[in-house]
GUNUFI-974311 format. One record per residue (C-alpha): x, y, z; residue in one letter. Coordinates in steps of 0.001 Angstrom, whole numbers, plus 524288, in hexadecimal, padded with zeros to 5 digits. Example, Ala and Ser with C-alpha at 12.3 -4.5 7.8 and 13.67 -1.06 7.14 Angstrom:
2
8300C7EE6C81E78a;835667FBDC81BE4s;
//
This chain:
174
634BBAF7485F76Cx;62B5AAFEF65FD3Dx;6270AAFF2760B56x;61847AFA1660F79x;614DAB07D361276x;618F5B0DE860605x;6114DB00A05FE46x;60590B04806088Dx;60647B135360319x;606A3B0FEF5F409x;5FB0EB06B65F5D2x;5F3E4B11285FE09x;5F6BCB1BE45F410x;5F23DB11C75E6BAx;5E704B0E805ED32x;5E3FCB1AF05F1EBx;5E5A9B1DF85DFF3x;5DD5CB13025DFC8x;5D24DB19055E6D6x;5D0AFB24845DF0Ax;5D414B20165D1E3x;5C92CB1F295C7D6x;5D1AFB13895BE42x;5DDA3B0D2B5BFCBx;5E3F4B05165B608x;5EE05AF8425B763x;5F823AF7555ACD4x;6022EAEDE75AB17x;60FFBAF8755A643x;61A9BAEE565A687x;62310AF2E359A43x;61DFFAFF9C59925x;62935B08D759803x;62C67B125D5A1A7x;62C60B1EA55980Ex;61E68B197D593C5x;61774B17365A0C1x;61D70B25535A3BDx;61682B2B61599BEx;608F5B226959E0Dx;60A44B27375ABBAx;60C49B35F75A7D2x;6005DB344259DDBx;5F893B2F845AA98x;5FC1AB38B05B271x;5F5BBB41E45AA99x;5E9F9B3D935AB16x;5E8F3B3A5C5BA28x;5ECC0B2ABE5B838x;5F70AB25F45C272x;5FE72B1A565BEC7x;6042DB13EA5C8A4x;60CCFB07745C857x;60C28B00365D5D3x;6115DAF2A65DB9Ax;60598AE9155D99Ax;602D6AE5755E647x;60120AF4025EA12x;5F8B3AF6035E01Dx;5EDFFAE9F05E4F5x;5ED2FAEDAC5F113x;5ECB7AFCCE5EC72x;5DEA4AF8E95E5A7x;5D7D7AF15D5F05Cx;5CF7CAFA205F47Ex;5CC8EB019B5E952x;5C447AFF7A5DDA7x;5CFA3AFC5F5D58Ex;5D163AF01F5DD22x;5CD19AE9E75D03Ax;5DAC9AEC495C96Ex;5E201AE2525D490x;5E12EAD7EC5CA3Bx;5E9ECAE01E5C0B4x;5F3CEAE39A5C9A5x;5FD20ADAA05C539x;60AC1ADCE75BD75x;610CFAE9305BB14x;60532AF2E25BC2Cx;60470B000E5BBBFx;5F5CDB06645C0E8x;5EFF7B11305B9FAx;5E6EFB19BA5C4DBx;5DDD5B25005BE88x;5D6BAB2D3A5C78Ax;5D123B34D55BDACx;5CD52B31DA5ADF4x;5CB75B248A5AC0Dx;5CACDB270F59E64x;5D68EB2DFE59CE3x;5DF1AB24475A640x;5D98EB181959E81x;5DBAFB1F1159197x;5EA29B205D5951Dx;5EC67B15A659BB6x;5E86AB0CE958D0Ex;5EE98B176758665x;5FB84B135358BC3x;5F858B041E58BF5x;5F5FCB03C657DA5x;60161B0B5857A7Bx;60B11B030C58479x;60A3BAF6055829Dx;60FB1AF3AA58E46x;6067BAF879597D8x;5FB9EAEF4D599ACx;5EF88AF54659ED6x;5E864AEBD25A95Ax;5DE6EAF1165AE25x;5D602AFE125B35Bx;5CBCEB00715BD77x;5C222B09BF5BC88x;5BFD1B0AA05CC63x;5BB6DAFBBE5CFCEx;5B7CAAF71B5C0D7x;5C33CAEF4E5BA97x;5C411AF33C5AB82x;5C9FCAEB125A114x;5D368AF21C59718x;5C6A1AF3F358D39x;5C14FAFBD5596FDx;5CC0DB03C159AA0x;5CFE1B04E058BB2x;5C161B09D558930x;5C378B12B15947Ax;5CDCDB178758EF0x;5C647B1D6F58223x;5BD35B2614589F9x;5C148B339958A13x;5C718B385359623x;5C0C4B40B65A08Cx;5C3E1B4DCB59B32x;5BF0CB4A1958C78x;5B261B44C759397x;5B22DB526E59A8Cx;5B46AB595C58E35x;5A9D2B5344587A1x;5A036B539659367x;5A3CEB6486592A1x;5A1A1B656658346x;5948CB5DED5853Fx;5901CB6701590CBx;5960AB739958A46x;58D01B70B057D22x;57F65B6F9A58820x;57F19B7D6F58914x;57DFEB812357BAFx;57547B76395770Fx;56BCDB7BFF5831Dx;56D4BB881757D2Ex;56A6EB85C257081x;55D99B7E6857637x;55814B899757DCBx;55A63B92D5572C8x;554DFB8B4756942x;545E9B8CED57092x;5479BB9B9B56F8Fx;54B55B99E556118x;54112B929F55CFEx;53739B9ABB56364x;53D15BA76555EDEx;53C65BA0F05516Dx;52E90B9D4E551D3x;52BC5BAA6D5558Ax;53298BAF8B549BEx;52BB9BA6B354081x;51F0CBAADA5470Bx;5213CBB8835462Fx;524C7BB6A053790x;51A02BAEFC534F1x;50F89BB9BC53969x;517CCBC3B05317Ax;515FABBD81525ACx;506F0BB9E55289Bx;
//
């Protein structure tokens, strides 16, 4: 068992997750096997998503105080908390990813700071793109300004060159 101060230090230390987090997730993964829930926690590593699987009582009193507070109510069973500090796009995306394809892992609930979302809104977060294709896109939109301004301005000079040239041809054949 472990000692007061050590309980003291792991609620200090989730809460302290809890603070900074920008989601967290509550998923029941009683039955999940051990080789798959591997493979889920490596995927969420990668993309900055802690998953953390703590005593229930240390988890309540982890969120008061926070503005994940919300997700007391889910706290129950064998749960296993999802904390993105990050993407919310990309930890949601994975995080229904790997409840559709385990049938065993039950997803609760998520917070998005103090708002409480049902699984249709954490499945439709799930199907925007992720920060970096957002990024991407923002980039390709502001890369293609330049030229269309170009092609403006130029386009003055053009015309009036061309009017001159009609003008010019105009007295010629007069």
């Amino acid at each position: 068992m472990f000692k007061r101060e050590d309980k003291e230090k792991v609620v200090k230390d989730f809460n302290d997750k809890f603070s900074r987090a920008e989601i967290a997730f509550v998923a029941d993964y009683k039955g999940v096997k051990v080789e798959d829930m591997t493979a889920f926690r490596s995927s969420l590593r990668e993309a900055g998503v802690e998953l953390k699987i703590l005593r229930n009582t240390l988890a309540r009193i982890a969120v008061k105080g926070t503005s994940y507070e919300n997700l007391t109510e889910h706290i129950k069973g064998s749960v296993a908390i999802a904390i993105s500090y990050s993407d919310v796009a990309a930890a949601a995306k994975i995080v229904t990813t790997f409840a559709k394809e385990n049938d065993a892992f039950e997803l609760k609930a998520g917070s998005l700071g103090d708002k409480l979302l049902t699984l249709d809104e954490i499945k439709s977060l799930a199907e925007l793109p992720s920060r970096d294709e957002l990024l991407a896109k923002l980039l390709g939109g502001l890369k293609n300004v330049p030229g269309g301004l170009v092609g403006v301005l130029s386009a003055v000079p053009r015309k009036f060159v061309g009017t001159l040239e009609a003008i010019k041809n105009a007295k010629e054949a007069a």
